[in-house]
C-alpha positions in Angstrom: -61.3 161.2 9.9 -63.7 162.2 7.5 -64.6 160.1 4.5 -63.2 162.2 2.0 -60.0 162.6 4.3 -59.9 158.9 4.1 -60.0 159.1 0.5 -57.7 161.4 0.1 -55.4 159.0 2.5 -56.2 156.1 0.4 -55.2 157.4 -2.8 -51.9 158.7 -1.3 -51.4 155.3 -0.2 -51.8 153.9 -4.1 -49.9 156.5 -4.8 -47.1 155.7 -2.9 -47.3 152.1 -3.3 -47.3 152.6 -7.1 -44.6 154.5 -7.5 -42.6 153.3 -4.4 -42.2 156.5 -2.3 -41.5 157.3 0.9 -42.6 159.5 3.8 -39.9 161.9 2.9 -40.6 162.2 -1.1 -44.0 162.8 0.0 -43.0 165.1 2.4 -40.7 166.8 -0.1 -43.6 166.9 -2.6 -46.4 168.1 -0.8 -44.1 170.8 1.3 -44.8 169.1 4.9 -42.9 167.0 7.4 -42.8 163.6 7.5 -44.4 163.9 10.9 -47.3 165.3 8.8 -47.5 162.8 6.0 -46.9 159.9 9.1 -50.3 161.6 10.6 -52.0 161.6 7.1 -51.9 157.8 6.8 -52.1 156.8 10.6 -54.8 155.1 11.0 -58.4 156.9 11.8 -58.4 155.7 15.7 -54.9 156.7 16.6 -54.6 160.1 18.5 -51.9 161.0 15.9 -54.5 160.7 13.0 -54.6 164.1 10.7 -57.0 164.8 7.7 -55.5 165.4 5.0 -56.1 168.5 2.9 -57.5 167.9 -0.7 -54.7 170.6 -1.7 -51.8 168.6 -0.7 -53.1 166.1 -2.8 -53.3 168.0 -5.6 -50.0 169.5 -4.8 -48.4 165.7 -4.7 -50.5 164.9 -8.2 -49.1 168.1 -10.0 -45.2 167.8 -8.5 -45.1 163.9 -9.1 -44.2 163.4 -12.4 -41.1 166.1 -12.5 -40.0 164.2 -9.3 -40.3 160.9 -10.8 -38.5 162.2 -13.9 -35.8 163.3 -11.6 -35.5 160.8 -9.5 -34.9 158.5 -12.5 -32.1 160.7 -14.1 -30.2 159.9 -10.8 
């Protein structure tokens, strides 16, 4: 895993720490499986370890605070 991959990986991890999501809301907000996201934050020596795209970052950053809006409305 590349450093910026891990930074990416790192900042999804704040991200989902801060505002308590899971796999699957990540999943649902970046469009991917929760296979996928699993890979993203596995750690860099595992043979299931992905990068993760700087895109699906910015996809989670853009879709995060309509899904946390929602979310609360429930």
């Amino acid at each position: 895993m590349t450093r910026r991959a891990a930074g990416a990986a790192g900042e999804l991890r704040a991200l989902m720490e801060l505002h308590q999501l899971s796999y699957r809301d990540v999943s649902s907000l970046a469009s991917v499986s929760s296979k996928t996201v699993e890979s993203w934050l596995a750690s860099a020596g595992s043979s299931s370890a992905r990068s993760m795209n700087e895109r699906h970052l910015t996809l989670i950053r853009a879709q995060l605070p309509g899904y946390l809006a929602a979310r609360k409305e429930q």
